[in-house]
C-alpha positions in Angstrom: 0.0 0.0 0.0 1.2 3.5 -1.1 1.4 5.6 2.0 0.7 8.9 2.4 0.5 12.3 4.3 -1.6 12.5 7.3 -3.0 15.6 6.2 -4.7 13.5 3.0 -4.6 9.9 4.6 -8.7 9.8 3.4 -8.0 11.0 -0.1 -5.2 8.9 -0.6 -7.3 6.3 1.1 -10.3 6.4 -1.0 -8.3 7.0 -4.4 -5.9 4.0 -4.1 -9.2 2.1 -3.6 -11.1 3.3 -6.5 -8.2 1.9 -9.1 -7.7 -1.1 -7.2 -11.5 -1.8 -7.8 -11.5 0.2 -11.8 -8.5 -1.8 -12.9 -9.5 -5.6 -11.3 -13.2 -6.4 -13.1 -12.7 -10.0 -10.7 -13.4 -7.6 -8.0 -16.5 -7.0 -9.1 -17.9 -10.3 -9.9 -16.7 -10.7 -6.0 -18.4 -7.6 -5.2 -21.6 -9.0 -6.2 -21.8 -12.0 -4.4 -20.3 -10.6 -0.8 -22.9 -7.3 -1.7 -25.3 -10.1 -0.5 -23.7 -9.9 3.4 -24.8 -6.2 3.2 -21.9 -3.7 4.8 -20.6 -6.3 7.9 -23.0 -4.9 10.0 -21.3 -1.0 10.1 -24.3 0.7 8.7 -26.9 -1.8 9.1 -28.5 -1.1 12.2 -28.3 2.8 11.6 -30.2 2.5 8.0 -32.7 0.2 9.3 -33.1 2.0 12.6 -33.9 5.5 11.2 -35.6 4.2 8.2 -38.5 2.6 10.7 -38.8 5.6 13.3 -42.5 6.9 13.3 -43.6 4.3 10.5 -46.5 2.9 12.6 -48.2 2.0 9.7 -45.3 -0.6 8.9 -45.5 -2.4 12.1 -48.7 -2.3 11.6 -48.6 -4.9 8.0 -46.0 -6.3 9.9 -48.2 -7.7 12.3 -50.8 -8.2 9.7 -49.1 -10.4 7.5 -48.5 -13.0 11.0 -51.6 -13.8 10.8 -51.3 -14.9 7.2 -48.0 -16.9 7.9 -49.2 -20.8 8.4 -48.5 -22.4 12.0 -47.3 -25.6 12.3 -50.7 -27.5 12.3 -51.8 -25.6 9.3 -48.9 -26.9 7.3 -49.3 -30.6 8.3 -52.6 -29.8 7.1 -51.7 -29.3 4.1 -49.2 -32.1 3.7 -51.3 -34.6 4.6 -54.6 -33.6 2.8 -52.3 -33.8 -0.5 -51.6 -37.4 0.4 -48.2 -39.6 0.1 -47.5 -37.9 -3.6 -48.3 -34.8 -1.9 -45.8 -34.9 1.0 -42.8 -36.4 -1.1 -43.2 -33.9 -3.4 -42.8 -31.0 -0.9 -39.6 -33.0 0.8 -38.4 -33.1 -2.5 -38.5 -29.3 -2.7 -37.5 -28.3 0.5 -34.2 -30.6 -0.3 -33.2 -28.8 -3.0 -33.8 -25.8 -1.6 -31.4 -26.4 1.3 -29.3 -27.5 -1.5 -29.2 -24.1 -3.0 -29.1 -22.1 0.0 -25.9 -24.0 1.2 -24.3 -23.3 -2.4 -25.1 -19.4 -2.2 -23.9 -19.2 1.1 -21.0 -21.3 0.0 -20.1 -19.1 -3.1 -20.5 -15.6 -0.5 -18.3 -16.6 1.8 -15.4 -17.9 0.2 -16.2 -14.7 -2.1 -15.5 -12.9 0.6 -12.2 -14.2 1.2 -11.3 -14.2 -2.3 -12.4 -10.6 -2.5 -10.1 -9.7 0.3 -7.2 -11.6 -0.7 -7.6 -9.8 -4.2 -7.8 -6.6 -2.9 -4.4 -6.8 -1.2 -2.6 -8.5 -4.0 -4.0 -5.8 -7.1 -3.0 -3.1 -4.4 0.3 -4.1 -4.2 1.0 -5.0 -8.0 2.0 -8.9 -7.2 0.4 -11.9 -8.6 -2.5 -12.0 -11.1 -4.9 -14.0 -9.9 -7.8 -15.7 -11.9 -11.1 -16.2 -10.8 -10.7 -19.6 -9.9 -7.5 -18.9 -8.1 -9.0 -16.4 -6.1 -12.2 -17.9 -5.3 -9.6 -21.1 -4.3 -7.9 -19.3 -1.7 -11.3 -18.1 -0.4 -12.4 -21.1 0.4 -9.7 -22.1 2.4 -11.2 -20.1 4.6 -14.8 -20.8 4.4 -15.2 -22.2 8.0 -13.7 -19.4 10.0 -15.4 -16.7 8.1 -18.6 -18.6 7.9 -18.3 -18.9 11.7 -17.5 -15.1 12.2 -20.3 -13.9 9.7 -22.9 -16.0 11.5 -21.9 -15.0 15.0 -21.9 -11.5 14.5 -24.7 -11.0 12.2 -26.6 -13.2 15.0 -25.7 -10.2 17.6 -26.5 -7.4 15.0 -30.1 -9.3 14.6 -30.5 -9.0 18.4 -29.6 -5.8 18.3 -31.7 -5.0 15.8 -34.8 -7.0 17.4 -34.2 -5.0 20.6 -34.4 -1.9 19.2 -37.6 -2.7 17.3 -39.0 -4.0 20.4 -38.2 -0.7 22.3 -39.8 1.2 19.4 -42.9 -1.1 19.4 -43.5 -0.1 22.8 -43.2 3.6 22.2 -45.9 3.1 19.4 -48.0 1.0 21.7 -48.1 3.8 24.4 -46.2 6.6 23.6 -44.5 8.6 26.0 -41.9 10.9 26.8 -40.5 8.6 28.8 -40.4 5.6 26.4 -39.5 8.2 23.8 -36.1 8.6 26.1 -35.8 5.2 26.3 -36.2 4.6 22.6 -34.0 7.3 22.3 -31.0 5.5 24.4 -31.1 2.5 23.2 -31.0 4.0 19.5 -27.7 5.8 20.6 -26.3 3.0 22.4 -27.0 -0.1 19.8 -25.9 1.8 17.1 -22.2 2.4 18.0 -22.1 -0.8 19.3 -23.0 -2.3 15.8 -20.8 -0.3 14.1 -18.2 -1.6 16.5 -19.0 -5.7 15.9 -19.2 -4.3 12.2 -15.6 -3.4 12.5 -14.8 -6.2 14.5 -15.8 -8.5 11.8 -14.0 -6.9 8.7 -10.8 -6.7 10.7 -10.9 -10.3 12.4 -12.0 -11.1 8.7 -8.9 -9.6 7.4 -6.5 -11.3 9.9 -8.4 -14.9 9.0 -7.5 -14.5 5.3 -4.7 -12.0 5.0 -2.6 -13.7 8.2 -4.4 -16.6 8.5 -4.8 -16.1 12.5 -6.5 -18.6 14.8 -10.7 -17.5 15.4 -10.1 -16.2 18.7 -6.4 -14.4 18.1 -8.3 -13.1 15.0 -11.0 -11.9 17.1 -9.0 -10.2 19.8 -6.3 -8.7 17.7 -9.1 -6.9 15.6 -11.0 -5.4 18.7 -7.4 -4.4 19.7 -7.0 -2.6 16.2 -10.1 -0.8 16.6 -9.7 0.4 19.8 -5.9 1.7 19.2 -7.6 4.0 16.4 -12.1 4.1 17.2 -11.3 8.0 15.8 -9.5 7.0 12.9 -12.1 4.1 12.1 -15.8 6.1 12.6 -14.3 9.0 10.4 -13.5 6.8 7.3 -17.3 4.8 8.1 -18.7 8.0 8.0 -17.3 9.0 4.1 -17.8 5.7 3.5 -21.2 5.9 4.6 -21.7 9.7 2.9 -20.3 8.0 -0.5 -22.7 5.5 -0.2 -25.8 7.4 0.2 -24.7 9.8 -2.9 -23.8 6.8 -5.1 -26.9 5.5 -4.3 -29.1 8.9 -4.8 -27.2 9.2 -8.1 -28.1 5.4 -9.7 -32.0 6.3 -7.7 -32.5 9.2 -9.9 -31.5 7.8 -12.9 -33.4 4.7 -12.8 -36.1 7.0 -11.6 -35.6 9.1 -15.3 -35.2 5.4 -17.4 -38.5 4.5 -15.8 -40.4 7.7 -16.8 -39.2 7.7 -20.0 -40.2 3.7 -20.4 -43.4 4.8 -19.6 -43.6 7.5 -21.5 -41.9 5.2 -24.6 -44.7 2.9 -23.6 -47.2 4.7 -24.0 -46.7 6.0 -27.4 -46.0 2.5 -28.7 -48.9 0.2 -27.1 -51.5 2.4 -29.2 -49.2 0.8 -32.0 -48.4 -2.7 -30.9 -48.5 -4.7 -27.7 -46.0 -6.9 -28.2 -43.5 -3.2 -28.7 -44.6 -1.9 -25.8 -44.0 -4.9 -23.7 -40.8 -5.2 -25.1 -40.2 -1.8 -24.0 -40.9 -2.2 -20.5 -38.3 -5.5 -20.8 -35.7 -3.5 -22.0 -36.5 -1.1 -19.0 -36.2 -3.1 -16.7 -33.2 -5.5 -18.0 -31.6 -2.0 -17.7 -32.7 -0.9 -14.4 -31.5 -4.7 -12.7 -28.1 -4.6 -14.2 -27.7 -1.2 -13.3 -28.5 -2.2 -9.9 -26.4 -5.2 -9.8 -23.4 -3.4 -11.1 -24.3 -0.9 -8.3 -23.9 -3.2 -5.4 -20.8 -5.4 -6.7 -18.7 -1.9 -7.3 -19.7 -0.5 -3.9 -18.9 -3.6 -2.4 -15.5 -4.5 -3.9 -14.8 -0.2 -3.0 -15.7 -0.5 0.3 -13.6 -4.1 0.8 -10.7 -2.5 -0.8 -11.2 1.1 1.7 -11.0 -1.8 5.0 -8.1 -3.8 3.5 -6.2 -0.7 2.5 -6.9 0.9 5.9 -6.2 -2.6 7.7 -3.1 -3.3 6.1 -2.0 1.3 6.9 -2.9 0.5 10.5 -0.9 -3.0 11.0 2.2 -0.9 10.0 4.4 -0.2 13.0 4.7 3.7 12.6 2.0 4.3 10.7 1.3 8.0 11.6 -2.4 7.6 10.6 -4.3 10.3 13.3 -8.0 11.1 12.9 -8.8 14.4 11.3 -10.7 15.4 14.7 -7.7 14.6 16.7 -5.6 17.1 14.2 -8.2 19.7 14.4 -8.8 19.8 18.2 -4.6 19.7 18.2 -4.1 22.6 16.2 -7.2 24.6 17.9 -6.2 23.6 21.9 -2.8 22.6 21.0 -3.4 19.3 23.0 
């Protein structure tokens, strides 16, 4: 990794990224599949926290659509009114869909490890990989990462759960109390989240990079972000303000291609049908690549922002120091 002066550590940080992830397309094809583990947890629980405040009416389908979810004697019902043919059948599909779900979790996993590994190998101009080469040395790591993906997006889920609950209860009898309650535990589980998010890139780093043991995975990365939590919440928080821009960007634009499908439909269904339709196909082909191609790049970016920032902070002597910590320095001169 090319260093660089403290006073542009971020913009060095966020350029050497972008042509890591431009100039390696296998980056992207990695992107896509560990785009399906969302962000590790940093942003998770802030997005989905915020993006539910106030929306009683949510809760409200939420709870709803329970009711419509079958309980267990409703689906035995079912089974055995179809009869033997019936039942076999269903077993039948419920195999092969644990089939599939073990390959897709299979192919993100050790798509995250090949992602990583690739990131630190393009950034340092070394050995080409291929895509079976990469994907190879990610699954030599399938177990460990599996294991640390599970256990902390388990915790994240509580959190998230917890927080739901607490807001439940404010909708169910608001008050200024429970509003301060609510209000706590919102500033309380979110750090912490970003913190196991953290947690989990780094110790993910050490598994594949260093090939640490779990638990001396584990502990060195809580060590790493505690030596530099400044450093760490300032490059989330670009992160995070490049993501919702990227994302407002590719919104508005699909928003435009969609308008002017309709429009385009419109004029051509007074013609022909099968035009039209073929419009709309078009349209939307567009719209789900551009989608697709939207979440691999941020994901390979935001991989190769941790890695580079990992690999800068493992460097005896580094000399990385949080903006904030420059800025209250040159203001108090302490």
């Amino acid at each position: 990794m090319a260093t660089s002066p403290t006073g542009s550590f971020y913009r060095h940080l966020i350029r050497n990224a972008w042509k890591v992830v431009r100039a390696n397309p296998l980056l992207w094809i990695f992107g896509f599949f560990v785009s399906f583990l969302g962000n590790g947890g940093i942003y998770e629980l802030l997005v989905q926290g915020t993006g539910r405040l106030g929306l009683q009416q949510d809760f409200g389908g939420l709870v709803a659509l329970a009711y419509l979810v079958p309980n267990e004697a409703d689906v035995w019902r079912i089974l055995t009114g179809q009869g033997g043919i019936g039942l076999a059948a269903m077993v039948v599909i419920l195999f092969l869909v644990a089939i599939l779900a073990c390959v897709v979790i299979w192919a993100v996993v050790s798509s995250q490890g090949a992602l990583i590994t690739g990131v630190r190998d393009a950034a340092k101009g070394g050995r080409r990989h291929t895509f079976a080469s990469l994907f190879g040395l990610g699954r030599e790591v399938f177990l460990p990462l599996l294991t640390l993906d599970v256990l902390s997006r388990m915790v994240i889920t509580a959190f998230f759960y917890l927080l739901l609950s607490c807001l439940l209860v404010l909708i169910a009898q608001p008050s200024a109390l429970l509003a301060i309650g609510y209000l706590l535990a919102f500033l309380i589980l979110i750090p912490a989240t970003i913190i196991i998010g953290f947690v989990t890139v780094y110790a993910a780093c050490h598994l594949v990079l260093f090939r640490s043991r779990f638990v001396e995975a584990v502990e060195n990365a809580i060590a790493l972000f505690l030596q530099n939590w400044l450093l760490n919440l300032e490059a989330a928080a670009l992160i995070f303000t490049i993501n919702i821009v990227v994302s407002l960007v590719v919104g508005f634009a699909l928003y435009i291609l969609g308008v002017l499908a309709l429009v385009v439909f419109g004029f051509t269904s007074a013609a022909t049908g099968g035009m039209a339709w073929l419009v709309l196909l078009i349209g939307g082909t567009i719209g789900v690549v551009a989608l697709a191609l939207t979440g691999a790049g941020l994901a390979a970016f935001q991989y190769a922002v941790w890695v580079e920032l990992f690999l800068k902070l493992n460097k005896p002597g580094h000399g990385a120091i949080a903006k904030l910590a420059r800025w209250w320095h040159g203001v108090f001169g302490r």
